[in-house]
C-alpha positions as CSV (number, residue, x, y, z in Angstrom):
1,X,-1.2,20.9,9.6
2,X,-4.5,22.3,8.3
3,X,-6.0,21.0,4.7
4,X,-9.3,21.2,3.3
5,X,-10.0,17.8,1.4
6,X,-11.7,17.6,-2.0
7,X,-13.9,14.6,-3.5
8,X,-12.7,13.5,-6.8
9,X,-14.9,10.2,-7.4
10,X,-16.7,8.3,-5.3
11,X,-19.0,4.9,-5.8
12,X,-16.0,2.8,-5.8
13,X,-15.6,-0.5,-4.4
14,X,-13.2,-0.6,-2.1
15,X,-10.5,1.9,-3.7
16,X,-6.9,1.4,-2.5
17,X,-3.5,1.5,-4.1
18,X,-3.7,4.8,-6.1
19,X,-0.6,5.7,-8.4
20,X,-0.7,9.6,-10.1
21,X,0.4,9.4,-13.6
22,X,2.0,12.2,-15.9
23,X,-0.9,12.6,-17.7
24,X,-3.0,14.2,-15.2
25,X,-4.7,10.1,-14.6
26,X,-4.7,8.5,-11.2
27,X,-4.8,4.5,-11.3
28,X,-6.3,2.7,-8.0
29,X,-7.1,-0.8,-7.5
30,X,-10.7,-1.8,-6.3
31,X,-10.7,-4.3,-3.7
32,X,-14.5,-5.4,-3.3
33,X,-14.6,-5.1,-7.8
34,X,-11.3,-7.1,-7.9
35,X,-10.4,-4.5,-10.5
36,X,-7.9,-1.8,-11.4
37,X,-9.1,1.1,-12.2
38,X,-8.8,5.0,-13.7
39,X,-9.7,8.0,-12.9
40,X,-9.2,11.2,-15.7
41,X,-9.7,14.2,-14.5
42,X,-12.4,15.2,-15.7
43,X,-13.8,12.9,-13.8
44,X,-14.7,9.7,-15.6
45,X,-13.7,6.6,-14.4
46,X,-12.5,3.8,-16.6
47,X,-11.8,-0.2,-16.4
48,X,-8.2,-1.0,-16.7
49,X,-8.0,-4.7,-15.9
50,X,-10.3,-7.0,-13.8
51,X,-7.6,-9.8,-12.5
52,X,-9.8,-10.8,-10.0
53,X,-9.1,-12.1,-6.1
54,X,-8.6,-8.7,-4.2
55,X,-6.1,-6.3,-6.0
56,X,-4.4,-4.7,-3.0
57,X,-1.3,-2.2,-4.1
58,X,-0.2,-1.6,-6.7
59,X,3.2,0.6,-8.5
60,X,4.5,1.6,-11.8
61,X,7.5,-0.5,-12.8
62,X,10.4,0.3,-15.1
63,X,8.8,-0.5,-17.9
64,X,5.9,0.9,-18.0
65,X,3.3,-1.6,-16.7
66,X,1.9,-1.7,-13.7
67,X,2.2,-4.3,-10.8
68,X,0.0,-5.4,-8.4
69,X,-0.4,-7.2,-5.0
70,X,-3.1,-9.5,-5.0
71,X,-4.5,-10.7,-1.8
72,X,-6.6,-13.1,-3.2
73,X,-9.9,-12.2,-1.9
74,X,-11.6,-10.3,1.2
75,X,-14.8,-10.5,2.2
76,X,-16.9,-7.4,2.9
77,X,-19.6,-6.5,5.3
78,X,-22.0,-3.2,5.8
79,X,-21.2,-1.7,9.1
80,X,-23.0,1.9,9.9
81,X,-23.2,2.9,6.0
82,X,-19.8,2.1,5.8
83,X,-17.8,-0.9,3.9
84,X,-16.0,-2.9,5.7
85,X,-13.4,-6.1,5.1
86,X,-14.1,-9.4,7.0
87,X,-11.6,-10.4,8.8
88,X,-11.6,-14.1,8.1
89,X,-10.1,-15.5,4.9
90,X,-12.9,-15.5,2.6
91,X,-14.5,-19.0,1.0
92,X,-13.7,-18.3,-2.5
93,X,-10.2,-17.4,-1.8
94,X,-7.6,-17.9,-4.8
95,X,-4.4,-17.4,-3.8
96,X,-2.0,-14.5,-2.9
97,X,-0.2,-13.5,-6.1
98,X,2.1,-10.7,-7.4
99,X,0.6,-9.7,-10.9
100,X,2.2,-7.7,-13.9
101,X,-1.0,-5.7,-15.8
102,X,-0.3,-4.3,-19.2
103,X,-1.7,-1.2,-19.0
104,X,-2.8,-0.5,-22.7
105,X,-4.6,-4.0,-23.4
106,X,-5.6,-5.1,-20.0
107,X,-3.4,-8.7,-20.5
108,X,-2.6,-9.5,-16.9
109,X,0.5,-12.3,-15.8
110,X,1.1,-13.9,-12.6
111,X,4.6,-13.4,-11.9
112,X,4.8,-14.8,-8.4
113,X,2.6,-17.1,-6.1
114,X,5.3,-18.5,-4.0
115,X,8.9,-18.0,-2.2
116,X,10.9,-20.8,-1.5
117,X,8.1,-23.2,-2.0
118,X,6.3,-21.1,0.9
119,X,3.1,-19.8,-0.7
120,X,2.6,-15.7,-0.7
121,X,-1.0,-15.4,0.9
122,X,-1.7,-11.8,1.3
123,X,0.1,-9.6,-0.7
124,X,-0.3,-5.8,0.3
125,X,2.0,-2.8,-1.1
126,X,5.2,-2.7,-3.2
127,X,7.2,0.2,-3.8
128,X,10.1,-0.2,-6.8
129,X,13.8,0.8,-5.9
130,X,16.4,2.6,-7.7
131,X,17.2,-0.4,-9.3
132,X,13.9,-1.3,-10.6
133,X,13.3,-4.1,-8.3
134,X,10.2,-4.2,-6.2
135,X,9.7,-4.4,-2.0
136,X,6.7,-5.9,-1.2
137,X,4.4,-7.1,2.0
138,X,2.5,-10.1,2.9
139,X,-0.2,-9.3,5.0
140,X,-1.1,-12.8,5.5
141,X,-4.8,-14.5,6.6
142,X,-6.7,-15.2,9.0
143,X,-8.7,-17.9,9.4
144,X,-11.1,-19.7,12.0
145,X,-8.3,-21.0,14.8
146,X,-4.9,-19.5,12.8
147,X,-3.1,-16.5,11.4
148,X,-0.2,-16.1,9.3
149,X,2.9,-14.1,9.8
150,X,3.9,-11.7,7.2
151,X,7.2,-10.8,5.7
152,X,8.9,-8.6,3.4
153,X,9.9,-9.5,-0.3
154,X,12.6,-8.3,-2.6
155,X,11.4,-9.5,-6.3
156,X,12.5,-8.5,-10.0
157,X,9.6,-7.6,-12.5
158,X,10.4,-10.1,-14.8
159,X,9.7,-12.6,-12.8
160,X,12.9,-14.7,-12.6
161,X,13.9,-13.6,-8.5
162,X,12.1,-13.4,-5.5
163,X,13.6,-13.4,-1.8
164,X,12.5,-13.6,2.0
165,X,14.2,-10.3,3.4
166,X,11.9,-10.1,6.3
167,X,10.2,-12.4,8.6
168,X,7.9,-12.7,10.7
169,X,5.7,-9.7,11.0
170,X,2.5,-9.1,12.5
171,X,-0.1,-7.9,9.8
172,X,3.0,-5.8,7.6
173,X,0.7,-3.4,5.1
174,X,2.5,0.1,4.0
175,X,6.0,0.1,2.6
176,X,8.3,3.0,1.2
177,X,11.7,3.7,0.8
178,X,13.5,6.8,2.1
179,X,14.5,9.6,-0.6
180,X,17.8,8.5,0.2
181,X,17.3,5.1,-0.6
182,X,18.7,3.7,2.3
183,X,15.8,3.3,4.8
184,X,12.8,0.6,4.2
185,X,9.8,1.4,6.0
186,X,6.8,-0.9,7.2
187,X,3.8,0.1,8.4
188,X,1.9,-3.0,10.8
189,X,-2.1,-2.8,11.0
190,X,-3.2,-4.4,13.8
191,X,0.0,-3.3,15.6
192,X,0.0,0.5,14.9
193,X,3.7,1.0,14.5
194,X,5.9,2.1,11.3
195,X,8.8,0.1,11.3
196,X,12.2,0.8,9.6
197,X,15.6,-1.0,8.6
198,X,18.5,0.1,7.1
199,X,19.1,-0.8,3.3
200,X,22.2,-2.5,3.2
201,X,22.2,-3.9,-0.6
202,X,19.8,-4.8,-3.5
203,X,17.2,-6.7,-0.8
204,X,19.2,-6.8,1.7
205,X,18.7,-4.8,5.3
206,X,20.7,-4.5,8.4
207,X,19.2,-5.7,11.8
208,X,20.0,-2.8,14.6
209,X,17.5,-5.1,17.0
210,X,18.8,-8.2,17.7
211,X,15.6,-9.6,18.3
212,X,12.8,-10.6,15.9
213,X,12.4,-9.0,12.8
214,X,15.3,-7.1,13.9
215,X,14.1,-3.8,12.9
216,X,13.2,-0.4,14.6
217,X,9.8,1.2,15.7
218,X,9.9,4.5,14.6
219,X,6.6,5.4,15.7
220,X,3.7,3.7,17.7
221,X,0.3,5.1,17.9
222,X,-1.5,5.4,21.0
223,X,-5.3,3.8,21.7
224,X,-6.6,1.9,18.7
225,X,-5.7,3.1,15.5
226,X,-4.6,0.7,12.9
227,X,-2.3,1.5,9.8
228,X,-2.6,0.7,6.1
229,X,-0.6,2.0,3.5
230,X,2.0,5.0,3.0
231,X,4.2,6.9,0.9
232,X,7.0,9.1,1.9
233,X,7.0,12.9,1.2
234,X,10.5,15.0,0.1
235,X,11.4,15.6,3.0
236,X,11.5,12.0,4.1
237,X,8.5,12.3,6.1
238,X,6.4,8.7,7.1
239,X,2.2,9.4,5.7
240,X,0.5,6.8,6.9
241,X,-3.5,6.3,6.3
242,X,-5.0,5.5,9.2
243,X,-7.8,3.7,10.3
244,X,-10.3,4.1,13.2
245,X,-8.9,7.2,13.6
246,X,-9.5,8.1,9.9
247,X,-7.0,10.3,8.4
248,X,-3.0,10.4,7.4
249,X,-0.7,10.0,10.5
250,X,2.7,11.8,9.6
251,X,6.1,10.8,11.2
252,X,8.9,12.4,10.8
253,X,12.3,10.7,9.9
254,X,13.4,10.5,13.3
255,X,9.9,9.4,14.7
256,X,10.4,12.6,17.1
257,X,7.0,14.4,15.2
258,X,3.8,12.7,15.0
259,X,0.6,14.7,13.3
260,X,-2.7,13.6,12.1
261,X,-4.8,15.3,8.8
262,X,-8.5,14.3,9.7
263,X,-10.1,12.7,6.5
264,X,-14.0,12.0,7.0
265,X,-13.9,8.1,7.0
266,X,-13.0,5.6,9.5
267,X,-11.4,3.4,6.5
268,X,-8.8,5.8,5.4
269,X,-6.0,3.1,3.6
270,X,-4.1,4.8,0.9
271,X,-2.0,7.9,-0.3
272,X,0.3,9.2,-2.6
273,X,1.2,12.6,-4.0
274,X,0.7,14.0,-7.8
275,X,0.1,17.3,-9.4
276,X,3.2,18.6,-11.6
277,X,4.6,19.9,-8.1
278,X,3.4,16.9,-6.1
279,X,1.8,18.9,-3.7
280,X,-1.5,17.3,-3.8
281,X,-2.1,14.6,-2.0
282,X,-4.7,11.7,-3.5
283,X,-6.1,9.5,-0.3
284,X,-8.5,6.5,-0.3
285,X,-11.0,6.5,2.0
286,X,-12.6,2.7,1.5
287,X,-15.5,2.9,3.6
288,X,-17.4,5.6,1.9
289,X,-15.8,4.4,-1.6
290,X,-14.3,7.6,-2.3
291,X,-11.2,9.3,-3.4
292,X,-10.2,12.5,-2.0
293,X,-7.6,15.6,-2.9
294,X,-6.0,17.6,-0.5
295,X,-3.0,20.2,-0.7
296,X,0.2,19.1,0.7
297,X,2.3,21.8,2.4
298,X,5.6,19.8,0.9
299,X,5.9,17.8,-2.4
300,X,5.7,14.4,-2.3
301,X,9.0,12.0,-2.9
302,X,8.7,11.5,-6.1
303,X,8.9,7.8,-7.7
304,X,11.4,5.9,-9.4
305,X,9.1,4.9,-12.3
């Protein structure tokens, strides 16, 4: 797969999460700004809300607003010109949440900070179903002598339901459904491997391991390359940005295809697709602080909201 990458904007703080819009807009998130931002295409780049912590994902909802995983803070570090996260939970650390952002005033509510009085400490990416409910991750923390394990979420945008569907995972980050609707994805950073379940029911997924998490490795990548976030093209194809090896991994639905689309960063973290065709694809690459655009040679899935 060959693609010639364009810039778009750059001098961004940490830009993750992006979300095309209908009018030609792309929303992202700015980790190291605890911000969420826009870009128009023309270029200029405007403040949308500032909720603070570490903004991580975010997706349109059914209504219109947008929703975002808060991590609660990183820490970041200057490595060879590029921008890098700590990996230690940071000192002014608030809190994972899962925030609702109003996207023509700014107003921004804290929907969830907890699950079953067990606290949501590194939220990551969410992706809304059919049904207008949202799948999200919990990356967890690390800190000094401990981690945490991370799970998958099944949570209405209102607020009023949130439920464990998945637990324990190591360092769970990307998340899509399948054009279908009846496959949830995972991608695990520090692991490299996408993982999948069947949907069963509204937050509810079949175990064809019996061990675990109970799920399926559809792909593992060789060496050390770690995987951020994804989104899932028509064709049902895994895009995975990658890290280390800085670019999009793509996995097919039956994990029998693996390519790679170079990007130039090692901090490659985010992508989805947006043009009226959704063949472009708009990718994050967090080191350099930059967004980039690339032709995709299928249209992206496109979104339930």
């Amino acid at each position: 797969m060959t693609t010639e990458p364009t810039l778009i904007a750059s001098g961004l703080g940490f830009p993750e999460g992006p979300v095309w819009m209908p009018d030609g807009t792309l929303l992202f998130v700015e980790l190291q700004n605890k911000r969420v931002s826009r870009l128009h295409p023309d270029g200029r780049l405007e403040v949308v809300a500032t909720p603070g912590g570490s903004p991580n994902g975010l997706a349109i909802g059914p209504d219109g607003a947008a929703y975002v995983c808060n991590s609660g803070g990183w820490e970041f570090h200057e490595l060879m010109g590029l921008t890098i996260t700590g990996m230690l939970q940071p000192s002014d650390y608030s809190g994972g949440r899962i925030e609702r952002i109003d996207l023509e005033t700014g107003d921004v509510t804290v929907l969830f900070t907890e699950c079953d009085g067990n606290p949501l400490m590194g939220p990551n990416d969410l992706v809304f179903d059919a049904d207008g409910m949202m799948w999200f991750t919990d990356h967890g923390k690390i800190r000094a002598r401990e981690r945490d394990h991370g799970g998958v979420y099944y949570a209405s945008p209102d607020g009023s339901s949130i439920k464990e569907v998945i637990y324990p995972l190591e360092s769970p980050n990307g998340i899509g459904i399948s054009p279908e609707g009846d496959t949830v994805y995972v991608a695990e950073t520090h692991t490299g491997r996408v993982l999948s379940w069947p949907i069963e029911g509204p937050g509810a997924v079949g175990r064809p391991n019996p061990i675990g998490h109970g799920g399926t490795v559809l792909a593992g990548l060789a060496g050390h390359q770690l995987l951020d976030s994804l989104a899932i093209d028509s064709a049902g194809n895994v895009v995975v940005a990658t890290i280390i090896n800085g670019g999009l991994t793509v996995v097919s639905p039956d994990g029998a295809s693996i390519e790679h689309v170079a990007l130039p960063d090692l901090l490659v973290t985010n992508v989805c697709f947006g043009g009226d065709d959704l063949r472009t694809a708009y990718v994050t690459c967090s080191g350099t602080g930059t967004i980039y655009s690339l032709p995709w040679p299928r249209p992206g899935l496109r979104l339930n909201f």
